[in-house]
C-alpha positions as CSV (number, residue, x, y, z in Angstrom):
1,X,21.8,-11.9,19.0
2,X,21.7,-11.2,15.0
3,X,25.1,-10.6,15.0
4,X,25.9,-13.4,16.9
5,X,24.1,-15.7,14.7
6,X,25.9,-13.9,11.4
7,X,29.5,-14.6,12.6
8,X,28.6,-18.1,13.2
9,X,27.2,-18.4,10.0
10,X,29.8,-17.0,7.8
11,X,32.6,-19.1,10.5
12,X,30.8,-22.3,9.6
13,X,29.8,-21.4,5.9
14,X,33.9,-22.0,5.3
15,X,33.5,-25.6,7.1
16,X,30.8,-26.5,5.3
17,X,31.7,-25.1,1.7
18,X,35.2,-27.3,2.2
19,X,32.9,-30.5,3.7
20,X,30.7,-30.1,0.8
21,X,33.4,-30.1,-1.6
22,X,34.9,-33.3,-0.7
23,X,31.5,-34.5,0.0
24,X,31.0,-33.8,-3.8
25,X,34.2,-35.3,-4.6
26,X,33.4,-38.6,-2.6
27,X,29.8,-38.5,-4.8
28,X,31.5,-38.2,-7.8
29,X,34.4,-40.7,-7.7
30,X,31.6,-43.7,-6.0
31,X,29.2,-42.8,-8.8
32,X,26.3,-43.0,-6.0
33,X,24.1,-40.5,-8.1
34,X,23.7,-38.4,-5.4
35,X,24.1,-34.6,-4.6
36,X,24.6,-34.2,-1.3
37,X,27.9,-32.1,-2.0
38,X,25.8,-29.7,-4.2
39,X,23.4,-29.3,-1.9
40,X,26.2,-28.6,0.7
41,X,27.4,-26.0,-1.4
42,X,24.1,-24.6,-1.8
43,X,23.2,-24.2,1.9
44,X,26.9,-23.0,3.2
45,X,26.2,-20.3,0.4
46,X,22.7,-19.4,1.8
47,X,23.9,-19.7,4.8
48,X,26.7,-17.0,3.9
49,X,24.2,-14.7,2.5
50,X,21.5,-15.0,5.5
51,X,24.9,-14.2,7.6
52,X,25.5,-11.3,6.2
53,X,22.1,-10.0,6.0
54,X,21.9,-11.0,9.5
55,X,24.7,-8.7,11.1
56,X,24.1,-5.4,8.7
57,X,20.6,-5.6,9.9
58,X,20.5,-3.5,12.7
59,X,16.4,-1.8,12.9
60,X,15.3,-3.2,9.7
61,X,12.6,-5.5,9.9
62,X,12.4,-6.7,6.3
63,X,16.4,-7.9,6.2
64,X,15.5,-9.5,9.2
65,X,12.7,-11.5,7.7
66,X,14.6,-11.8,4.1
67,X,17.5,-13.6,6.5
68,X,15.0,-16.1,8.0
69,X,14.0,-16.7,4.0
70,X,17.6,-17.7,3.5
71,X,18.0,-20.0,6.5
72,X,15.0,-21.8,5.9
73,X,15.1,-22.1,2.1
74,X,18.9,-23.8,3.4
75,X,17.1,-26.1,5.9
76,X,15.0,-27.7,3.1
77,X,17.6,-28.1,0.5
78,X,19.6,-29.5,3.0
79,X,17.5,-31.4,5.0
80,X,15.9,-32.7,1.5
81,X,18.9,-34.0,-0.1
82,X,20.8,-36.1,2.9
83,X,22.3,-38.8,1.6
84,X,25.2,-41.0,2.3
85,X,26.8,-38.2,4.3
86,X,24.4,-37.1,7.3
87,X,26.3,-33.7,8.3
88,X,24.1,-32.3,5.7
89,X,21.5,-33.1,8.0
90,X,22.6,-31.5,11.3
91,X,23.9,-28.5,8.6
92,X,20.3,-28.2,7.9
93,X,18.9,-28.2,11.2
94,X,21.6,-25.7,13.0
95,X,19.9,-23.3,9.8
96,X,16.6,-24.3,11.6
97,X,18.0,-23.3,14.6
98,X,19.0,-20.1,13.5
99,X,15.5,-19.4,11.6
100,X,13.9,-19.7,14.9
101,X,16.2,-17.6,17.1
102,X,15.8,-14.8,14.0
103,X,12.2,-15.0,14.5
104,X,12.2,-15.3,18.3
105,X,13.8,-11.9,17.9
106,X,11.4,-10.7,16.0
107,X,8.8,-11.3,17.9
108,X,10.2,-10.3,21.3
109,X,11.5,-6.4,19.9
110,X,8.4,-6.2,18.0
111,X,7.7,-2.9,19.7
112,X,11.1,-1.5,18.4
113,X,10.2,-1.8,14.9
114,X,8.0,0.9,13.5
115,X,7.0,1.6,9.9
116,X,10.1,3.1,8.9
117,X,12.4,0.0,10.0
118,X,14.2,2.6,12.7
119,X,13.7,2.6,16.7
């Protein structure tokens, strides 16, 4: 399931870094004050990262848990800077999303993770 979750993360971190751009660009050229398209860019980057961390993962706990960091630290600058353009929003829920299945699968192979991060 983690490297399911990382492969859709890093597929949909080039969508949303290229949304957030224009997103950015729209901000910019309607002088709205806004900073939705930095935040976009913000959260496709932690999304990236928690991607990564995510799929190279494999027994260790602590990645695991430092992935669920970056997925929730992307749902609340996301979620906390919608503006004009609510993609951000459903951005920063599908990063809830993926907190929660990361944590689910914690919690279910708890019994494979010892002290040394190894089954």
């Amino acid at each position: 399931m983690k490297k399911v979750i990382g492969i859709i993360s890093i597929v949909l971190f080039v969508l949303v870094a290229l949304q957030s751009c224009a997103a950015g660009v729209g901000n910019a050229l309607s002088n709205n004050k806004e900073a939705s398209g930095s935040a976009g860019l913000f959260l496709s980057v932690c999304m990236l990262i928690a991607g990564i961390i995510a799929i190279i993962s494999k027994y260790s706990k602590g990645m695991t848990i430092t992935a669920i960091v970056f997925y929730l630290l992307a749902f609340v600058v996301g979620i906390a800077n919608v503006g004009h353009f609510s993609d951000l929003q459903i951005w920063s829920i599908i990063n809830l999303i993926f907190a929660g299945l990361l944590i689910f699968h914690l919690l279910k192979n708890k019994q494979l993770y010892n002290s040394s991060g190894k089954k």
